[in-house]
LOBARO-375097 format. One record per residue (C-alpha): x, y, z; residue in one letter; residue number from 1. Coordinates in Angstrom, 2 decimals, m for minus. Each point is the difference from the previous one (the first is absolute). Last residue first. Layout:
<recs>
REC        px        py        pz   vodren   loro
REC         X         Y         Z        A    NUM
...
</recs>
This chain:
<recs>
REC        px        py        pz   vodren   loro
REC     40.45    m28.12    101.20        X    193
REC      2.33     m1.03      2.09        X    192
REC      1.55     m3.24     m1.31        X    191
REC      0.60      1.87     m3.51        X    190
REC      2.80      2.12      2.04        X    189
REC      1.91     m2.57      0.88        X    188
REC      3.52      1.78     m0.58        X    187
REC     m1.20      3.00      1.44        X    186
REC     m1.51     m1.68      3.05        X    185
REC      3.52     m2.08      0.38        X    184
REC      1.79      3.38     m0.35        X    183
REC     m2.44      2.02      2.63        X    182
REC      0.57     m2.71      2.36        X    181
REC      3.68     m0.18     m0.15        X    180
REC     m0.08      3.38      0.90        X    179
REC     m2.69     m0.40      2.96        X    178
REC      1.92     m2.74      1.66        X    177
REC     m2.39     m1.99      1.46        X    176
REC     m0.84     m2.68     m2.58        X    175
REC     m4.03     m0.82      0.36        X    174
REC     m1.60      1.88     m2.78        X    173
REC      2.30     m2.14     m1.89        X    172
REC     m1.08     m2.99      1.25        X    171
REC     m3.54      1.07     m0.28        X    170
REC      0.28      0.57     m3.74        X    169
REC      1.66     m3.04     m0.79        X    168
REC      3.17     m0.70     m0.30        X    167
REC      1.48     m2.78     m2.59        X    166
REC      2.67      2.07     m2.02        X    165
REC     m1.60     m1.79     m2.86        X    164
REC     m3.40      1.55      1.07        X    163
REC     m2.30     m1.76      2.47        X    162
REC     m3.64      0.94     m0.23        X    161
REC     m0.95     m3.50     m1.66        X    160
REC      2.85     m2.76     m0.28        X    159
REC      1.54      0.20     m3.41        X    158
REC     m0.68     m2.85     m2.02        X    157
REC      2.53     m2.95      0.09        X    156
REC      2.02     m0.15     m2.65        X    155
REC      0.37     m1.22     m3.66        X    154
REC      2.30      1.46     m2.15        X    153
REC      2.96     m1.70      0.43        X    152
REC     m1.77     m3.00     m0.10        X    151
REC     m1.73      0.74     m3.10        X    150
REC      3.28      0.91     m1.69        X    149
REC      1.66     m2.81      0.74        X    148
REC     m2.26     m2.16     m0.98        X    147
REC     m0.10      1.68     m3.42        X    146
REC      3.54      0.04     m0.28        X    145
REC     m0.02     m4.08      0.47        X    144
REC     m3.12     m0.11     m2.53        X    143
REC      1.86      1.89     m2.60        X    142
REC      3.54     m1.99      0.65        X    141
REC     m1.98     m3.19     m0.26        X    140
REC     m1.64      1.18     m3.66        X    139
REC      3.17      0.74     m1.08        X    138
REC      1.25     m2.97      1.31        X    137
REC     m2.02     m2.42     m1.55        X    136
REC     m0.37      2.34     m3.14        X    135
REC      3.95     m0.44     m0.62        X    134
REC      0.24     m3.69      0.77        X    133
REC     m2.76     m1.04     m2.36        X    132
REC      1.93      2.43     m2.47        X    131
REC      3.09     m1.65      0.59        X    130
REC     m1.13     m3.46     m0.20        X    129
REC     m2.19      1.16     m3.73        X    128
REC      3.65      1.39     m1.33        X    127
REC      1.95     m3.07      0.54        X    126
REC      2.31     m1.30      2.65        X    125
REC     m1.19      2.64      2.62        X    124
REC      1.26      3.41      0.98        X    123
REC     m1.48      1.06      3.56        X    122
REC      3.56     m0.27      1.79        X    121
REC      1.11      2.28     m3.17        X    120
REC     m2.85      3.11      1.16        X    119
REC      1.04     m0.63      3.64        X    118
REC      3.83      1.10     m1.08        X    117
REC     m1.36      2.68     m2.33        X    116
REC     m1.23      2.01      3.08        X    115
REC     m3.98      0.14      0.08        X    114
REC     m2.60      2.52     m0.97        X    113
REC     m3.14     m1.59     m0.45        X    112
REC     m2.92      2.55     m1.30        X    111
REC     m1.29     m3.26     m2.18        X    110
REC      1.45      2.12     m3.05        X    109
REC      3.30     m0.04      1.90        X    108
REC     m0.26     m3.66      0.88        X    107
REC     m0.59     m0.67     m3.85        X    106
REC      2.89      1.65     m1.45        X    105
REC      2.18     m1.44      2.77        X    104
REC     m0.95     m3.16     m1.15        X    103
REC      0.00      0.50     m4.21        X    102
REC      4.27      1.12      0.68        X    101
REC      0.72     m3.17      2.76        X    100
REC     m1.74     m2.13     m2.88        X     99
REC      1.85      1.63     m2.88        X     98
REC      3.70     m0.29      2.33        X     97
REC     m1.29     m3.57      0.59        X     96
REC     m0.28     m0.63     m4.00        X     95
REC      3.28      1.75     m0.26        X     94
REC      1.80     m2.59      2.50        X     93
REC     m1.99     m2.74     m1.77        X     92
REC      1.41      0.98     m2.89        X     91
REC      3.62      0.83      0.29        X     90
REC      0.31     m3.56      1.73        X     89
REC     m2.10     m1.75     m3.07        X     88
REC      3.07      1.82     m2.27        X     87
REC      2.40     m1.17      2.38        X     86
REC     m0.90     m3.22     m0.06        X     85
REC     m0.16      0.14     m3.80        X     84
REC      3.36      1.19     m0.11        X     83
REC      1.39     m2.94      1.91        X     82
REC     m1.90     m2.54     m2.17        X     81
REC      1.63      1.69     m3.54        X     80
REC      3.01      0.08      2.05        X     79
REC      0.09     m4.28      1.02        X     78
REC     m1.99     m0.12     m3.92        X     77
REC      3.12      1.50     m1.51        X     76
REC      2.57     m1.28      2.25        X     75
REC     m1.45     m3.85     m1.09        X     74
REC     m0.05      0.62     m3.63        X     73
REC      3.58      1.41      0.30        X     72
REC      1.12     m3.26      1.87        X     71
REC     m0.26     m0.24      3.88        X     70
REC      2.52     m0.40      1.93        X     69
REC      2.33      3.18      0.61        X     68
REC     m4.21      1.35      0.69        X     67
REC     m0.20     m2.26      3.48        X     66
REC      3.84      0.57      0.80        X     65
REC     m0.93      4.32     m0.06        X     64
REC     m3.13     m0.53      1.64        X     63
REC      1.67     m2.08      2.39        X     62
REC      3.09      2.86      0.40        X     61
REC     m3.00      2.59      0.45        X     60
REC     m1.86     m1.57      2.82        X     59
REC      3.19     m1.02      1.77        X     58
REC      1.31      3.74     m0.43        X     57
REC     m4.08      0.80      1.18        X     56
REC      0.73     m1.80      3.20        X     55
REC      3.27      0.85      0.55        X     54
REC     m1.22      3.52     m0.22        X     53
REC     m2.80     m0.33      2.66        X     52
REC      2.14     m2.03      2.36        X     51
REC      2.66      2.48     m0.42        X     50
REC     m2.50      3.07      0.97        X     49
REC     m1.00     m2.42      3.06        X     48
REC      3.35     m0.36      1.38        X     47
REC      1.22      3.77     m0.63        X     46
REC     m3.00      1.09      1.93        X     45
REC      0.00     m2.95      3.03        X     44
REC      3.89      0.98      0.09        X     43
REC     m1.33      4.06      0.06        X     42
REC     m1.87     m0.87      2.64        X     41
REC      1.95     m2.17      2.09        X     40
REC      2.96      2.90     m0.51        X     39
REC     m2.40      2.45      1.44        X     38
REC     m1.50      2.91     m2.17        X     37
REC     m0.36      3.70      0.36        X     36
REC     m2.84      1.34     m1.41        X     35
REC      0.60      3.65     m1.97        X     34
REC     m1.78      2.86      1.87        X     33
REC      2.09      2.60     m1.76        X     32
REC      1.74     m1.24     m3.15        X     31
REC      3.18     m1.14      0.37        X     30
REC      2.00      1.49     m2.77        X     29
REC      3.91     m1.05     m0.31        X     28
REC     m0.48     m3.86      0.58        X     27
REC     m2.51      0.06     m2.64        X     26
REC      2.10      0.56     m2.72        X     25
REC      2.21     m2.83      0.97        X     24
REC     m2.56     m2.53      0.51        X     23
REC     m1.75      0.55     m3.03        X     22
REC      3.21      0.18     m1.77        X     21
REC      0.88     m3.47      1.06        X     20
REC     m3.58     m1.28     m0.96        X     19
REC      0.40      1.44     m2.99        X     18
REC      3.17     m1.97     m0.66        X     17
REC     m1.86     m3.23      1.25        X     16
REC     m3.17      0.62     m2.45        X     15
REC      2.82      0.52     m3.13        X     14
REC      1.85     m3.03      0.78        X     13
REC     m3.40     m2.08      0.37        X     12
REC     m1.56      1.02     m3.32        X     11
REC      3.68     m0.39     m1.25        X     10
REC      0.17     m3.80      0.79        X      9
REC     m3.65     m0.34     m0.89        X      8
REC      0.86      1.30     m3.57        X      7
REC      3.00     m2.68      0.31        X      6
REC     m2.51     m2.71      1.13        X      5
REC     m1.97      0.99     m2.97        X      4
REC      2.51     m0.24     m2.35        X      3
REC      1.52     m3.08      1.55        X      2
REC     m3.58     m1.66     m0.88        X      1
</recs>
């Protein structure tokens, strides 16, 4: 145990001597746009970094008291346990990455192109959740473009004898100026013949 509170020790000489350097360094370069902070902000900082590492230092010196304990039986089923945890951790984490991987794979061949942030929402707890998920909102997306599309396209039909600059031919046999009535005939030729 005092080795590892003498590693710890060092951990936390070393961390506060490159804190110092931090600060010194960066004293001399202030980067352009750089936040300035209050003192209440930097306390609320300071205060909730500490929290964190007291935290883990409490987490670490009962880990430390729990193994001081236990026999050599004990430590090696404690670590034996501890890498297994790990080992289920490295899994499931891989198993997701596979699942994120097959998902995107299938949204692209369902003409789906998504960012990779809706592609994990869609990720399930096993592989036939995820592909449930997947088609459901493939097939949503499709009918949501779809929609879209149709109402975008759709219009009311064009009114008989009026042209998208909507004159008709007497109207512009009407405008006085003869100029401006030479361009509108011009431009609406098809209405006189």
């Amino acid at each position: 145990m005092a080795e590892t509170e003498g590693a710890s020790q060092a951990q936390q000489d070393e961390q506060l001597k490159n804190a110092d350097q931090d600060q010194q360094g960066g004293e001399d370069q202030k980067p352009k746009g750089a936040r300035t902070y209050t003192d209440e902000e930097v306390d609320a900082i300071v205060e909730s970094k500490l929290a964190r590492w007291k935290k883990q230092r409490e987490k670490e010196v009962a880990e430390a008291a729990k193994l001081a304990e236990m026999n050599a039986t004990q430590r090696l089923e404690y670590e034996r346990d501890q890498a297994n945890k790990k080992l289920a951790e490295y899994e499931r984490r891989d198993a997701v990455r596979q699942m994120t991987d097959e998902s995107r794979r299938q949204l692209r061949e369902a003409g789906v192109d998504v960012p990779d942030d809706v592609v994990s929402m869609l990720v399930g707890e096993d592989a036939e959740a995820t592909k449930a998920a997947v088609d459901g909102f493939a097939a949503a997306f499709r009918d949501a473009v779809e929609a879209e599309v149709k109402r975008r396209l759709a219009g009311g039909t064009p009114r008989s004898g009026v042209d998208a600059s909507g004159m008709t031919a007497e109207q512009i046999l009407a405008i006085k100026d003869p100029m401006e009535r030479q361009r509108a005939i011009k431009e609406n030729m098809k209405k006189f013949r």
